[in-house]
The first five atom37 places (N, CA, C, CB, O) and aatype in JSON, in Angstrom:
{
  "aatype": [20, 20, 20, 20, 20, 20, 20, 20, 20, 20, 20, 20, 20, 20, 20, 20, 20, 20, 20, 20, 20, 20, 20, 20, 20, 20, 20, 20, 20, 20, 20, 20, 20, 20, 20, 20, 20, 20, 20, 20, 20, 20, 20, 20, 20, 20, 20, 20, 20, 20, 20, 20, 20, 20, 20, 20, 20, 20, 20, 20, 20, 20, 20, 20, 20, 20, 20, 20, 20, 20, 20, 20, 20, 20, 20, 20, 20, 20, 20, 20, 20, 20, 20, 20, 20, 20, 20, 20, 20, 20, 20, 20, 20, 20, 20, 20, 20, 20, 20, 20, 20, 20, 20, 20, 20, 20, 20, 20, 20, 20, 20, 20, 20, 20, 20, 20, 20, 20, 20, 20, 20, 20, 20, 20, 20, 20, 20, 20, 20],
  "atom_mask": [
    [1, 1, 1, 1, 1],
    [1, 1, 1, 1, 1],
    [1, 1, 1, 1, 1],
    [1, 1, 1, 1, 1],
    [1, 1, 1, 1, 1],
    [1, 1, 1, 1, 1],
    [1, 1, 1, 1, 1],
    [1, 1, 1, 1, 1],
    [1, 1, 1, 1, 1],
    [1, 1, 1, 1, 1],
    [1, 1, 1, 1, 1],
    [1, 1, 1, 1, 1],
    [1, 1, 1, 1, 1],
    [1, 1, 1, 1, 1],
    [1, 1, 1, 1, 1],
    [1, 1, 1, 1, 1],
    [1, 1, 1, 1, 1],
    [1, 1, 1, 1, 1],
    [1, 1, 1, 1, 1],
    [1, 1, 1, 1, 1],
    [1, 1, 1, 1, 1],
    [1, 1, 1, 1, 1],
    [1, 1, 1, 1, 1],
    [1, 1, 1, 1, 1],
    [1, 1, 1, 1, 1],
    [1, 1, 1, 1, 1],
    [1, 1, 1, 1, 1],
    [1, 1, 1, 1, 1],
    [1, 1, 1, 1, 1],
    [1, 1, 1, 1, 1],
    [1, 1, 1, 1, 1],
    [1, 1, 1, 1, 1],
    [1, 1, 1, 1, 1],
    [1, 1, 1, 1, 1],
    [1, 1, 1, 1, 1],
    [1, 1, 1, 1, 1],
    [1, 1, 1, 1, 1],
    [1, 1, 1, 1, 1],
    [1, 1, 1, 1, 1],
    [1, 1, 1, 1, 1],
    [1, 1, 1, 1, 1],
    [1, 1, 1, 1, 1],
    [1, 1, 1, 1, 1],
    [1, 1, 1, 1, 1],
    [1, 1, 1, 1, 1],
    [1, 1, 1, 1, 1],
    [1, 1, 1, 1, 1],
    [1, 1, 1, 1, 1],
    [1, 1, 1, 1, 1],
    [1, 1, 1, 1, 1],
    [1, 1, 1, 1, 1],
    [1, 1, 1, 1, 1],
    [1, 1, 1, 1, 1],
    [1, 1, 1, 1, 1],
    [1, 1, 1, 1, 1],
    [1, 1, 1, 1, 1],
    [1, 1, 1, 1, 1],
    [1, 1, 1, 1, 1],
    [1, 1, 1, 1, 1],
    [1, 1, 1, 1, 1],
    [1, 1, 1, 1, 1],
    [1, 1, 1, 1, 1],
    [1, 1, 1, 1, 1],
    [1, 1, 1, 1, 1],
    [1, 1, 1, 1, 1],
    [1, 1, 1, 1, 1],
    [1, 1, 1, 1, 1],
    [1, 1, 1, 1, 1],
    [1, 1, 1, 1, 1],
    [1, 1, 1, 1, 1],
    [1, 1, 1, 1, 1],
    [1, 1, 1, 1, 1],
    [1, 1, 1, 1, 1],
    [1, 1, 1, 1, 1],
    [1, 1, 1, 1, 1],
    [1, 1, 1, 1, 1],
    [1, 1, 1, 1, 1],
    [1, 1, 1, 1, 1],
    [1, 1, 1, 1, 1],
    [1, 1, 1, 1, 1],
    [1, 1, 1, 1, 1],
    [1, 1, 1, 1, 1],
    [1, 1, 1, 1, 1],
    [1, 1, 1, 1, 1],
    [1, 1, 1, 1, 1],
    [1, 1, 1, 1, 1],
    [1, 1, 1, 1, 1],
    [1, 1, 1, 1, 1],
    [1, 1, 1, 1, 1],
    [1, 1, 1, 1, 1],
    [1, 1, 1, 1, 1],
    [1, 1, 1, 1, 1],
    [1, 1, 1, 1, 1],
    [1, 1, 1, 1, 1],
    [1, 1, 1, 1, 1],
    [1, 1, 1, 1, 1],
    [1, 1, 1, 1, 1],
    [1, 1, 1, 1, 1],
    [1, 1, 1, 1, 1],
    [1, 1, 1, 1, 1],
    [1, 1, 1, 1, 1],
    [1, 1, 1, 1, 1],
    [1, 1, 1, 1, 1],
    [1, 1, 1, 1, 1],
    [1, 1, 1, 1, 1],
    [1, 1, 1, 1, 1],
    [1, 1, 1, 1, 1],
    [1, 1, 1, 1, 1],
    [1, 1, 1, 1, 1],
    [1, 1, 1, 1, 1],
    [1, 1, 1, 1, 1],
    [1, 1, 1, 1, 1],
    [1, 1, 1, 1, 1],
    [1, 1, 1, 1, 1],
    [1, 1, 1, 1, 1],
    [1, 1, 1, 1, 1],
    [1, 1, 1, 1, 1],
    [1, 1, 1, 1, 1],
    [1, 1, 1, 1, 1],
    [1, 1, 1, 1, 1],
    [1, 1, 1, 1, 1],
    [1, 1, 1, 1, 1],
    [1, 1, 1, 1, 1],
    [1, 1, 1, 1, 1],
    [1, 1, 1, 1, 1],
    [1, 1, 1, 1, 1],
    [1, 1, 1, 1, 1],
    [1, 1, 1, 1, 1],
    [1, 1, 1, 1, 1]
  ],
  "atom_positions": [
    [[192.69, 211.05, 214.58], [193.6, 211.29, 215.68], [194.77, 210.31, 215.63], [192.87, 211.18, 217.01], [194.69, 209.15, 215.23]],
    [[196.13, 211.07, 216.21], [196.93, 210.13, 216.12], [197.73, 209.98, 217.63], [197.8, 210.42, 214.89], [197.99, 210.9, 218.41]],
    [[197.99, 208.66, 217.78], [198.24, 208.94, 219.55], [199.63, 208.2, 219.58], [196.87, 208.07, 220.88], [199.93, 207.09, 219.15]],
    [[200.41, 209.22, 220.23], [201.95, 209.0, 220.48], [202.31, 208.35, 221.6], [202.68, 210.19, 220.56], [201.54, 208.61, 222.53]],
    [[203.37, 207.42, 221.94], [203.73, 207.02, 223.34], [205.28, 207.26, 223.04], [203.23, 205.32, 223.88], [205.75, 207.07, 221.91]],
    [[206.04, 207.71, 224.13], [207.5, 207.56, 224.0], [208.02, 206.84, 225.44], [208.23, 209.13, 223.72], [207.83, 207.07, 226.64]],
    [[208.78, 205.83, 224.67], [209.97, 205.26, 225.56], [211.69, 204.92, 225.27], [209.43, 204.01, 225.89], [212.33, 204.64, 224.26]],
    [[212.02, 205.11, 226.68], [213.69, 204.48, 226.41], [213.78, 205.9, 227.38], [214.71, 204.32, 224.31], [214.16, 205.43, 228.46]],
    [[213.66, 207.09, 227.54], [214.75, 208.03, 228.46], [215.39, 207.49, 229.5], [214.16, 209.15, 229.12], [215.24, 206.27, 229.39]],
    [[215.94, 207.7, 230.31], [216.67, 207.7, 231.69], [217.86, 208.73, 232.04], [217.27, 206.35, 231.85], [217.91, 209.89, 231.63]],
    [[218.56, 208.27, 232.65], [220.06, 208.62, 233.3], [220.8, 208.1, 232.65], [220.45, 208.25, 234.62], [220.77, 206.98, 232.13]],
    [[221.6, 208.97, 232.64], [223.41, 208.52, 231.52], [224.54, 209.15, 232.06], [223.57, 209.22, 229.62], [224.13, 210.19, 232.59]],
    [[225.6, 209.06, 232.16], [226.52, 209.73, 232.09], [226.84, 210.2, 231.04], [227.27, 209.31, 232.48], [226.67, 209.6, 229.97]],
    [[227.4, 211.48, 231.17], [228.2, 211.95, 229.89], [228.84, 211.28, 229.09], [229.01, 212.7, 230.07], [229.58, 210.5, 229.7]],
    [[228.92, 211.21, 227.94], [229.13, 210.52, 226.49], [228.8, 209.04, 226.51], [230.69, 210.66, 225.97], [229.57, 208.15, 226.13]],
    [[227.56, 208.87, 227.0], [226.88, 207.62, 226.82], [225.89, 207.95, 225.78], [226.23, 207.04, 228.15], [225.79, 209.03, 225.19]],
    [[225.08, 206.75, 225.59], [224.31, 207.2, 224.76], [222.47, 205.79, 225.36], [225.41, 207.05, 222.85], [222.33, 204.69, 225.89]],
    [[221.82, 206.57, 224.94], [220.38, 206.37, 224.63], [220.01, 205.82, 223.52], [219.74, 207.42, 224.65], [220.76, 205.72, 222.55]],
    [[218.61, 205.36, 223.56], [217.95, 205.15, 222.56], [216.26, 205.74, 222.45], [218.14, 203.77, 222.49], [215.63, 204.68, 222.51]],
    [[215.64, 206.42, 222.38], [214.19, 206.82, 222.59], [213.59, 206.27, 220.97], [214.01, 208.78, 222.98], [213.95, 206.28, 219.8]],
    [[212.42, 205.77, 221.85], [211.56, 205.09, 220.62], [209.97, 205.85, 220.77], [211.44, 203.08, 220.86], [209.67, 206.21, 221.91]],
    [[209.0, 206.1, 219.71], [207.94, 206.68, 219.94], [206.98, 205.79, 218.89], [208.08, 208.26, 219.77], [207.25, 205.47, 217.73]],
    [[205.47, 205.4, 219.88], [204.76, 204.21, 218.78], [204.13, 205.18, 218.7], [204.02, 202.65, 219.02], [204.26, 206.07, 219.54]],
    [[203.28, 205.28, 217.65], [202.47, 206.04, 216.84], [201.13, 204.63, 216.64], [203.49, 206.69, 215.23], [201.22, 203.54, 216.09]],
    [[199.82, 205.38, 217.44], [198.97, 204.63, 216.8], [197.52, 205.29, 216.37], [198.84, 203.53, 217.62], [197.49, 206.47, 216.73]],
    [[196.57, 204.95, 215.86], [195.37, 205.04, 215.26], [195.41, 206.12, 213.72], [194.37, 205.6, 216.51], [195.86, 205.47, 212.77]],
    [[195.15, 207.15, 213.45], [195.37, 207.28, 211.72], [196.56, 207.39, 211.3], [194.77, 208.42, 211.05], [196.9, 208.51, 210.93]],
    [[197.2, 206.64, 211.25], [199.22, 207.0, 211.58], [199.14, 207.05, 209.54], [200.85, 204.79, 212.8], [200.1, 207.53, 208.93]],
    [[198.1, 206.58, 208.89], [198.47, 207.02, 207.67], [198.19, 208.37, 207.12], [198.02, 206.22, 206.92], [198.08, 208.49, 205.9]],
    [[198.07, 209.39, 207.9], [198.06, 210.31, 207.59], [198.85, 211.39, 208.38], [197.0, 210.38, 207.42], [198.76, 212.52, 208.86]],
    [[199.86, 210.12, 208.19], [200.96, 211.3, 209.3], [202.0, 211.74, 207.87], [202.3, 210.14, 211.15], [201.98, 211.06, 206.85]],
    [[202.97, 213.14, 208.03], [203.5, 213.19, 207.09], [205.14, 213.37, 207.05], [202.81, 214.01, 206.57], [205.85, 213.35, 206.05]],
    [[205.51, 213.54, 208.38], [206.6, 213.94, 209.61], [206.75, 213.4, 210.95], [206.45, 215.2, 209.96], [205.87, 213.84, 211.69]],
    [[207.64, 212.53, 211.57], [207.89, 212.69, 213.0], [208.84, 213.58, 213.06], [208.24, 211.52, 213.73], [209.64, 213.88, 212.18]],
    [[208.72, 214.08, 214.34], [209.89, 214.88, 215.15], [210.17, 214.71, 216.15], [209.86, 215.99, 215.32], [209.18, 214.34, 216.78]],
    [[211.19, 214.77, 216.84], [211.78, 215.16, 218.54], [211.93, 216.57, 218.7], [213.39, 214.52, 218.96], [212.63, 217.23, 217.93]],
    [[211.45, 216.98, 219.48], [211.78, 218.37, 220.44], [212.31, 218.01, 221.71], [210.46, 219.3, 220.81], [212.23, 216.8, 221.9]],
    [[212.94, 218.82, 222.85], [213.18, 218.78, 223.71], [213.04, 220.31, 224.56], [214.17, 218.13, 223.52], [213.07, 221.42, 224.04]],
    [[212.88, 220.02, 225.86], [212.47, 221.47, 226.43], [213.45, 220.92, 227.9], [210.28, 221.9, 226.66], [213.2, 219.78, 228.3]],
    [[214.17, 221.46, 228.4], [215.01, 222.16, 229.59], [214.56, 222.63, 230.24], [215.79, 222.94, 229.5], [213.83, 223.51, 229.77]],
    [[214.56, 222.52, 231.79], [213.85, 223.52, 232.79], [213.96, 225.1, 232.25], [214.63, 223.41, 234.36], [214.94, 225.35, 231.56]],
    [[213.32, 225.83, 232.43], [213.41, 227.35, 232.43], [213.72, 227.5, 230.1], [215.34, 228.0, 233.96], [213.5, 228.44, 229.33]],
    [[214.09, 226.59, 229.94], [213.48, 226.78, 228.44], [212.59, 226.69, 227.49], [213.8, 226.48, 227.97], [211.8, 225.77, 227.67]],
    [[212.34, 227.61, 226.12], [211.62, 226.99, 225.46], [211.8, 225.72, 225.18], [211.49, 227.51, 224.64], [212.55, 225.03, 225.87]],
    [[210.93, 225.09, 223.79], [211.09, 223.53, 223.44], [211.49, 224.27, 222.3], [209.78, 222.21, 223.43], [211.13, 225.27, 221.68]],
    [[212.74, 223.05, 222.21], [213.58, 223.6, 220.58], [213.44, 221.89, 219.92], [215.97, 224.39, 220.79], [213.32, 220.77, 220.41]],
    [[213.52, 222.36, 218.78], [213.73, 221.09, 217.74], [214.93, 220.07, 217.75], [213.84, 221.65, 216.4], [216.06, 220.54, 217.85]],
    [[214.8, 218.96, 217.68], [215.92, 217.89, 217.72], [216.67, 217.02, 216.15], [215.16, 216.72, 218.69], [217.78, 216.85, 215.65]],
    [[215.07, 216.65, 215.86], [215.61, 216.01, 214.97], [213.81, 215.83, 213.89], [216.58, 214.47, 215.77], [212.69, 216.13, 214.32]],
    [[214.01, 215.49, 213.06], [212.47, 215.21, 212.04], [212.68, 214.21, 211.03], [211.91, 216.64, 211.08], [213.78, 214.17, 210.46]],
    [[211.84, 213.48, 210.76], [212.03, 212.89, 210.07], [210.69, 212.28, 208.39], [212.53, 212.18, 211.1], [209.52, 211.95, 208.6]],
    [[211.05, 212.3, 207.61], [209.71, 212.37, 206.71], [209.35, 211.04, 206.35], [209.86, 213.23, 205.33], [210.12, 210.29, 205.74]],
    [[208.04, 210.68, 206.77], [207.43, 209.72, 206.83], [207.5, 208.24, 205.77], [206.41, 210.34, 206.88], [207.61, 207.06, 206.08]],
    [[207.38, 208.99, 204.31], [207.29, 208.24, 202.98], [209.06, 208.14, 202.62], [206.21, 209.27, 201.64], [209.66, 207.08, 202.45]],
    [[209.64, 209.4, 202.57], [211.06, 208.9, 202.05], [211.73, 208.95, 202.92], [211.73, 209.5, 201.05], [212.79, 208.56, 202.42]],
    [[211.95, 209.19, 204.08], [212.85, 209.27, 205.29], [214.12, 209.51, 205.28], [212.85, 208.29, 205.93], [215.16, 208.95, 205.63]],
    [[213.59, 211.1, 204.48], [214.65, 212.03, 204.35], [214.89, 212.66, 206.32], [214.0, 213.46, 202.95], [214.07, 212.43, 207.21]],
    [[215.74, 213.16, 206.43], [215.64, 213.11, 207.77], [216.5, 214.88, 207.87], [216.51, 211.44, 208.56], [217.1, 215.35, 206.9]],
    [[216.37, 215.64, 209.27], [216.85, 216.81, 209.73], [217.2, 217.01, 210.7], [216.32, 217.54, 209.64], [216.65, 216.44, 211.64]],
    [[218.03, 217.71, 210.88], [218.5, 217.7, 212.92], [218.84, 219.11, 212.51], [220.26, 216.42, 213.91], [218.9, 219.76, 211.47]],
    [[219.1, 219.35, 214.26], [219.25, 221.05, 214.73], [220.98, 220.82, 214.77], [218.29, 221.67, 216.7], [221.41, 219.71, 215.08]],
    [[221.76, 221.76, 214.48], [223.15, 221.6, 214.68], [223.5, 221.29, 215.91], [223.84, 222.62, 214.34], [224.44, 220.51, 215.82]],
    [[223.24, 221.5, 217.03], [223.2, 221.38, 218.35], [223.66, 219.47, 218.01], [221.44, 221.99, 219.19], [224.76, 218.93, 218.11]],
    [[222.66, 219.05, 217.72], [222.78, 217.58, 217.85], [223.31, 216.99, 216.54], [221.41, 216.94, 218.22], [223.64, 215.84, 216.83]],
    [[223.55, 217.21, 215.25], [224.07, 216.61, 213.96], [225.39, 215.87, 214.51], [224.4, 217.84, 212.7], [226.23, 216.5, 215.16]],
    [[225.55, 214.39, 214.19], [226.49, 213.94, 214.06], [226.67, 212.97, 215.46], [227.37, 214.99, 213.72], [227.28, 211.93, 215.74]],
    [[225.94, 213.75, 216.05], [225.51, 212.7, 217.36], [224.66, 212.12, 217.76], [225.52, 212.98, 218.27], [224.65, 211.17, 218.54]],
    [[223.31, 212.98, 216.92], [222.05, 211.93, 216.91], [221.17, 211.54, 215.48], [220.94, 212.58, 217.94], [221.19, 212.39, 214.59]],
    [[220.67, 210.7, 215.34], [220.16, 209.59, 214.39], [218.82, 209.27, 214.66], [220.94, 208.31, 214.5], [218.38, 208.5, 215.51]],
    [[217.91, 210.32, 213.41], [216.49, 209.71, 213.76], [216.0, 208.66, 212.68], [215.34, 210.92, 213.85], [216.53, 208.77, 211.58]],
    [[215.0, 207.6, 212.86], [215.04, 206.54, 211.52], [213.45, 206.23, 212.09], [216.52, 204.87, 211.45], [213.05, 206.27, 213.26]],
    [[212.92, 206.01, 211.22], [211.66, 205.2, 211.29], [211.17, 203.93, 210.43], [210.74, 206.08, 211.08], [211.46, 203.57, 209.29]],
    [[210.54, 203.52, 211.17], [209.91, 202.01, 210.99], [208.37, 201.95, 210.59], [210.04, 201.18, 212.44], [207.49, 201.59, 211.37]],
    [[208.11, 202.42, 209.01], [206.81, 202.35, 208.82], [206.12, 201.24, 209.2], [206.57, 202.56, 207.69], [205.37, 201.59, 210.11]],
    [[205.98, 199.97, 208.96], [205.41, 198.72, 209.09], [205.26, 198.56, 210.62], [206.28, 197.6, 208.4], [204.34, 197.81, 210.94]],
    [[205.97, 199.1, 211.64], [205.82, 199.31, 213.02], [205.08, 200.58, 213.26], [207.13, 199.31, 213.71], [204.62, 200.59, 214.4]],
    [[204.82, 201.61, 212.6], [204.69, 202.76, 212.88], [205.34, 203.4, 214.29], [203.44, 202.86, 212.76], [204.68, 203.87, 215.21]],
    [[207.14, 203.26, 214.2], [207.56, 203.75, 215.25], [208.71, 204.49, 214.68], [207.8, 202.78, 216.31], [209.22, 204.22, 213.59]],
    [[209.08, 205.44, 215.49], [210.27, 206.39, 215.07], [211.37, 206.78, 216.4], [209.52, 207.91, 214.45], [210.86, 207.49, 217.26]],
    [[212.32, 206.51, 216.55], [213.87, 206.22, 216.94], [214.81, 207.26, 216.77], [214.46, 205.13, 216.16], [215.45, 207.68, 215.81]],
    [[214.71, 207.58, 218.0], [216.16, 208.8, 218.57], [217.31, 208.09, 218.98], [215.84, 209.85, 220.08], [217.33, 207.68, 220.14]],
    [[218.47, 207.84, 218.05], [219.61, 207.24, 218.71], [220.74, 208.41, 219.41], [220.34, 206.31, 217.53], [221.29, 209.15, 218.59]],
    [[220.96, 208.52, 220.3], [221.36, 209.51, 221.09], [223.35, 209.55, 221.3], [220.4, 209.19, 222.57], [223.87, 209.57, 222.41]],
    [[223.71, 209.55, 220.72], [225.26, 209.1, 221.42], [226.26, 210.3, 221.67], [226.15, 208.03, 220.33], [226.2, 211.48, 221.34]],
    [[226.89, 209.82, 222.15], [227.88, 211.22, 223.0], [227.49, 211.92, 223.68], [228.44, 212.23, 222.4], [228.06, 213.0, 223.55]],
    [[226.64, 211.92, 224.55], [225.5, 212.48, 225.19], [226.37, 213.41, 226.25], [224.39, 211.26, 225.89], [227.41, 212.98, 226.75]],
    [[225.83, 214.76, 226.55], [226.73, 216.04, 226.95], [225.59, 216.49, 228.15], [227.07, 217.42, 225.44], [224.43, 216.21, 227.85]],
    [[225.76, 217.04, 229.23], [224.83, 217.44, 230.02], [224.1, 218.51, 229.97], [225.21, 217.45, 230.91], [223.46, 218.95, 230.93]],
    [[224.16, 219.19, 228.43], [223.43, 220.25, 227.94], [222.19, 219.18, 227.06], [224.52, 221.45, 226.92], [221.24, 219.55, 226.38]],
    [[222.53, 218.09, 227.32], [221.37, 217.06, 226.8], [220.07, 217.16, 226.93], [221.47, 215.93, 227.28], [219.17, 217.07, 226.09]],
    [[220.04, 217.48, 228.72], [219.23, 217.2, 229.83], [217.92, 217.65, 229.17], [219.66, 217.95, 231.24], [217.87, 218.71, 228.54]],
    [[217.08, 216.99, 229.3], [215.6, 217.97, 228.71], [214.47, 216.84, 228.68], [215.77, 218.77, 226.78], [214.85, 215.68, 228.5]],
    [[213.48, 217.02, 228.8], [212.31, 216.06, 228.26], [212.25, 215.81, 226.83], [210.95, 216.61, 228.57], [211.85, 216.72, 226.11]],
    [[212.54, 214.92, 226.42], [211.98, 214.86, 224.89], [210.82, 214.35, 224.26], [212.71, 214.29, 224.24], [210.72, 213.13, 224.17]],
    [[209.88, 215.13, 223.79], [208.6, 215.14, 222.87], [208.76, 214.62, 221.32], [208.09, 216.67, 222.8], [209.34, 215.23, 220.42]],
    [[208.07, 213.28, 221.21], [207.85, 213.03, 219.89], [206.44, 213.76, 219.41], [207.85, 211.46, 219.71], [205.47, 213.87, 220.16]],
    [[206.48, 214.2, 218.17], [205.87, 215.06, 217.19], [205.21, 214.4, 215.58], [207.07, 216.1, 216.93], [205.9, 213.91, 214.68]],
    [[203.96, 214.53, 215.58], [203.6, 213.91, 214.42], [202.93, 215.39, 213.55], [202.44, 212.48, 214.77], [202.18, 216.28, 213.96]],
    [[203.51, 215.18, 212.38], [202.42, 216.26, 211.62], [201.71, 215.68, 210.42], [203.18, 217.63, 211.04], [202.16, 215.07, 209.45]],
    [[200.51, 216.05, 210.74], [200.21, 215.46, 209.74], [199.42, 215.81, 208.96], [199.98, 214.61, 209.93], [198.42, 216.28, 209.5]],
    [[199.38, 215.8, 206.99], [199.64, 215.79, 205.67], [198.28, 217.31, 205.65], [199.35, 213.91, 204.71], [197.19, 216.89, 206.02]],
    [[198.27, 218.24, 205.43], [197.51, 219.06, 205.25], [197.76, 219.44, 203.85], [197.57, 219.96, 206.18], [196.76, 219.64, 203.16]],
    [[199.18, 219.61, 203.21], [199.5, 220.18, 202.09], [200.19, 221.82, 202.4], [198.14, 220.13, 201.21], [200.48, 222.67, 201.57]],
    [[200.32, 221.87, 203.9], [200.89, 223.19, 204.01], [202.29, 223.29, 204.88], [199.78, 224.09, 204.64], [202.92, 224.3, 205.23]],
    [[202.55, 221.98, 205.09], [203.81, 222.22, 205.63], [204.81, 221.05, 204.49], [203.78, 221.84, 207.56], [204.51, 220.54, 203.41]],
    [[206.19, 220.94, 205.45], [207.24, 220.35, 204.59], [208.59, 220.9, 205.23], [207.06, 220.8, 202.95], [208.75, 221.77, 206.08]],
    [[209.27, 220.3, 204.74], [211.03, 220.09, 205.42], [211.27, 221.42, 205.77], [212.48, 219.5, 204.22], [211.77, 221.48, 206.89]],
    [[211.12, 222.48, 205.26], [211.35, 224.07, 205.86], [210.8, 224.47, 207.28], [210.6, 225.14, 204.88], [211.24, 225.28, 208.09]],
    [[209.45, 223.46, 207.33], [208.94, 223.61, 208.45], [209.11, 223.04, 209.8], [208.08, 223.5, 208.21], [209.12, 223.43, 210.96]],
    [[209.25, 221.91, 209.13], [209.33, 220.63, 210.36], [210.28, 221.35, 211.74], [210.42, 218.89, 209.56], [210.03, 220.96, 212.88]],
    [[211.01, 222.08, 211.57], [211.78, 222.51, 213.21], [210.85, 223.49, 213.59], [213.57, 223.28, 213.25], [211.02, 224.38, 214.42]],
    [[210.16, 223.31, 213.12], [208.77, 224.74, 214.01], [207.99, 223.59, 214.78], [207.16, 225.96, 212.53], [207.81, 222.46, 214.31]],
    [[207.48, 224.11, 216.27], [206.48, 222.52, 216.88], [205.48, 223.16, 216.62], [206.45, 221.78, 218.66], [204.51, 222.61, 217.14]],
    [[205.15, 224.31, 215.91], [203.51, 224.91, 215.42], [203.14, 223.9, 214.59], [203.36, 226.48, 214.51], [202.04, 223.38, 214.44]],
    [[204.35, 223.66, 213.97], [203.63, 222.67, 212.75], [203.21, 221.17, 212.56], [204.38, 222.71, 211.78], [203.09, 220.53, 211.52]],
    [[203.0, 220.73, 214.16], [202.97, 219.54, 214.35], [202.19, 219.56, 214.93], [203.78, 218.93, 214.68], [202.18, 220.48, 215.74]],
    [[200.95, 218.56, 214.96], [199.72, 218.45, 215.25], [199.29, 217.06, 216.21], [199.08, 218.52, 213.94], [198.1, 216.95, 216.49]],
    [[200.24, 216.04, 216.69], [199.75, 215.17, 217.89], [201.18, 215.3, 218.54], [199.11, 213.41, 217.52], [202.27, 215.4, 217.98]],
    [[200.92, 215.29, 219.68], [202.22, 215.53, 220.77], [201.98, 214.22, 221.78], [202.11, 217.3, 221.8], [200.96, 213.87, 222.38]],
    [[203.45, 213.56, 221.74], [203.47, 212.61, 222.96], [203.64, 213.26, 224.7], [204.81, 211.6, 222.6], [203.71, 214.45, 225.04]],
    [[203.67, 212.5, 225.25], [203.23, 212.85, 226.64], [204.74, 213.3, 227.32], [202.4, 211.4, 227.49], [204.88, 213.75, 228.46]],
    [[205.85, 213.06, 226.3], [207.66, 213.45, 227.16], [208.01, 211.94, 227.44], [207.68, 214.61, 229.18], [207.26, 210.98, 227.65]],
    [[209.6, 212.05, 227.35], [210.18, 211.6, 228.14], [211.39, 212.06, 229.0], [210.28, 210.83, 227.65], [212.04, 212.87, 228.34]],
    [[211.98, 211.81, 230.32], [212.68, 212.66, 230.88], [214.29, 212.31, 230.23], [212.41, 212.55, 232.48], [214.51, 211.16, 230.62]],
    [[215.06, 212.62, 229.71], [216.22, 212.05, 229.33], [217.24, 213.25, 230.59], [216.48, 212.15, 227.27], [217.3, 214.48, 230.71]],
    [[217.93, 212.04, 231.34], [218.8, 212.96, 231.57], [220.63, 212.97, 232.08], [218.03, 213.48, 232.4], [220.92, 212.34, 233.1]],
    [[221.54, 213.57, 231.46], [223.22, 213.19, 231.75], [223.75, 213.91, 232.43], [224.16, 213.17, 230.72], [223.69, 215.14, 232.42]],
    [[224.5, 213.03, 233.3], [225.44, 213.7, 234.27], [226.91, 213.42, 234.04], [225.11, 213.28, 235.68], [227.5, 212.44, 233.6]],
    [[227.32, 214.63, 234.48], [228.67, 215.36, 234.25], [230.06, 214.4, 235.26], [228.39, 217.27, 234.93], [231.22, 214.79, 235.24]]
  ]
}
């Protein structure tokens, strides 16, 4: 089992920026992916950003490219949403995502949250206009 905590959300104004951090603890070596999702009142949860564990090759949803920055810290086992320019279509809880190493997923997958197997508890991130 692998057990997620996320911190850093709050309140922002528009084009501020955040930082969300997520610790990852107990078999974290058999993680093979983090991710961020985020979910909006009255929406599904869509994908944010992913990132791959060993080479930290990294992916974002166009929605967010260029404004947000995911990076991880193996030796901490923590992984980092840098958030900037932040728009009030921001607004959403964001879920860190671990998947981990079966041999059946990989970078094609990672924006699917089927394919992620320990889910943190949210955090509320949210910007005003």
């Amino acid at each position: 089992q692998v057990q997620l905590v996320e911190s850093g959300g709050g309140l922002v104004q528009a084009g501020g920026s955040l930082r969300l951090s997520c610790a990852a603890s107990g078999r974290t070596f058999s993680i093979y992916a983090m991710g961020w999702f985020r979910q909006a009142p009255g929406k599904e949860r869509e994908f944010v950003a992913a990132v791959s564990w060993n080479s930290g090759s990294t992916y974002y949803a166009d929605s967010v490219k260029g404004r947000f920055t995911i990076s991880r810290d193996n030796t901490k086992n923590t992984v980092h949403l840098q958030m900037n320019s932040l728009k009030p279509e921001d607004t959403a809880i964001y879920y860190c995502a671990a998947d981990k190493y079966t041999g059946t997923s990989g970078p094609s997958s990672w924006k699917d949250a089927i394919s992620y197997d320990y889910w943190g508890q949210g955090t509320q991130v949210t910007v005003s206009s």
